[in-house]
N, C-alpha and C positions, 0 to 999 in steps of 0.2 A: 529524548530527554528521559531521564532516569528518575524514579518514584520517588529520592531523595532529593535528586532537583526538583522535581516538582513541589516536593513538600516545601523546600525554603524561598519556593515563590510565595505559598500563600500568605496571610497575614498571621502571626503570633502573637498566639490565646494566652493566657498566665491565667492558670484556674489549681488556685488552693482552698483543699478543703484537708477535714483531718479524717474524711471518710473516705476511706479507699477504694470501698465499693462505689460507691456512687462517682469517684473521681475516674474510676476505670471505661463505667458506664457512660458519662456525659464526656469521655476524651475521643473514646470512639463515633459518636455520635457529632462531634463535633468537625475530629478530619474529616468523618463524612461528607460535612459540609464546607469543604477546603480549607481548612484553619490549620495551622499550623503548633499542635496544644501541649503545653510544657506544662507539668503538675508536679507543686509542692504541696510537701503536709502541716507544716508548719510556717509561721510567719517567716523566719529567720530561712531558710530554705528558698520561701517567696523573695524574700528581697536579692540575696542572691542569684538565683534564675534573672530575674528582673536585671539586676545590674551585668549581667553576661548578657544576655538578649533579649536586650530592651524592647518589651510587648506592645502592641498597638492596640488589645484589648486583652480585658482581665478580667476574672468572672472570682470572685474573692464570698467566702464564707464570714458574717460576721463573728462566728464561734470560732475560734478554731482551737480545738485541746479548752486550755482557759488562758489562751489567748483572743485578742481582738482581732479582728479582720480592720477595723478603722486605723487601727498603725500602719496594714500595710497599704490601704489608702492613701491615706496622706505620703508617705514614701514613694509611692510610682505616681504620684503627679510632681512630687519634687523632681523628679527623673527626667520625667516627660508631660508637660499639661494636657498634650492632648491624646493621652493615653484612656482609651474609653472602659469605661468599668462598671461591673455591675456585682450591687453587694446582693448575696444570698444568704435569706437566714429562714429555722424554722420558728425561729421567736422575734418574730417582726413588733417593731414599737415605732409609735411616732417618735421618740428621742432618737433612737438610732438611725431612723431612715433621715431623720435632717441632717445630723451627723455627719453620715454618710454622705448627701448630696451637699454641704456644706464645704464639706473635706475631697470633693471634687468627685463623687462617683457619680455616674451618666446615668444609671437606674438600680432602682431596690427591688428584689421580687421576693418574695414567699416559697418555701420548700413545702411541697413538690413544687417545683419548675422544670420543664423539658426542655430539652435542646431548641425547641424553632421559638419558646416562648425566651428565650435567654439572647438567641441570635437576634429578636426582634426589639428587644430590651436595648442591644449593642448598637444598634442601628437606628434607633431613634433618636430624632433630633428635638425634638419640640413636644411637652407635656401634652396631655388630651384634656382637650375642655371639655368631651361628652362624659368625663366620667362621675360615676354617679354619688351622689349626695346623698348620705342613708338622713331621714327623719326620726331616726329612733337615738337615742342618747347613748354614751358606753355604758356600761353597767359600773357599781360600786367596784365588784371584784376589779373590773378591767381596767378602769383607773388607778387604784390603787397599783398593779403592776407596770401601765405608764408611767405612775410617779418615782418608784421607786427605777424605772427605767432610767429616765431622766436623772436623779439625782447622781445615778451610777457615774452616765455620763460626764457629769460637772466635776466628780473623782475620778476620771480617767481612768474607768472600769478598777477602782481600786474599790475592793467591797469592804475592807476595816473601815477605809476614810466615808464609803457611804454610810456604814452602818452608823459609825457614830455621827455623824450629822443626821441622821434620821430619828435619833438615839434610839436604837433596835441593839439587840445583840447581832456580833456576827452570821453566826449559827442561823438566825432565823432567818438575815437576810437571803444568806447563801438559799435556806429551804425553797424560800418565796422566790428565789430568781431561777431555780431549779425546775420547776413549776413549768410548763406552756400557759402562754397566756390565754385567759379564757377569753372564749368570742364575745365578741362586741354585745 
């Protein structure tokens, strides 16, 4: 059996991100681990790949450029339901991870993520009850960018329609969603 057959035995990754470094780094790291990993850099790119060879698991960027990663969510379960997916962002928000598991994706992780922490994200079935419960509150700052998360959300990442329902200018929302979110 020959290294290309072998490649289309194993299972097919779909991991779009619009970082190339990091998509080079986590593809290699990935056939490492028999996958078989098709990289777009762009939503529209992703959906493509996807409708040519339809993935069994997907590793999707909630950013990508200033596009969404939740389009192409929603897209590759229209495909396939049980297409397993795991959204990655480095501006993780409670709006978007329900979003995301809402819109059918199988887990959300935080950047950095390494490859065994992403393989094991794909492969779980079932939530973890041991995990932990902070007692301490978010902070004013850290709500304040949940909220404005969420509202983003409800305009389907469109920042004119959140700004003005927020009534903010543009300009400042863009600043504020530019931002990482401060820790908890």
């Amino acid at each position: 059996m020959t290294n290309e057959e072998e490649l289309e035995d194993n299972p097919r990754l779909l991991l779009v991100d619009d970082d190339k470094t990091f998509c080079s780094v986590l593809k290699s790291a990935l056939t490492k681990r028999n996958y078989n990993v098709l990289v777009a850099y762009d939503v529209t790119e992703g959906i493509k790949l996807a409708e040519l060879n339809l993935p069994e698991y997907a590793v999707i960027d909630l950013r990508i450029g200033f596009e969404s990663g939740l389009e192409l969510v929603k897209k590759l379960i229209s495909l396939d339901d049980n297409t397993r997916i795991v959204m990655l962002t480095g501006f993780a928000s409670i709006a978007t991870a329900v979003e995301a598991i809402k819109l059918g994706a199988t887990h959300y992780l935080t950047k950095p993520a390494n490859a065994d922490e992403i393989v094991a994200a794909l492969l779980k079935n079932e939530g973890d009850t041991s995990a932990a419960i902070s007692d301490i509150p978010l902070s004013v700052k850290r709500l304040e960018w949940e909220h404005l998360q969420k509202v983003l959300m409800q305009h389907e990442g469109n920042i004119s329609a959140a700004a003005r329902a927020l009534n903010m200018h543009r300009r400042t929302l863009q600043r504020k969603l530019e931002k990482r979110p401060v820790q908890s």
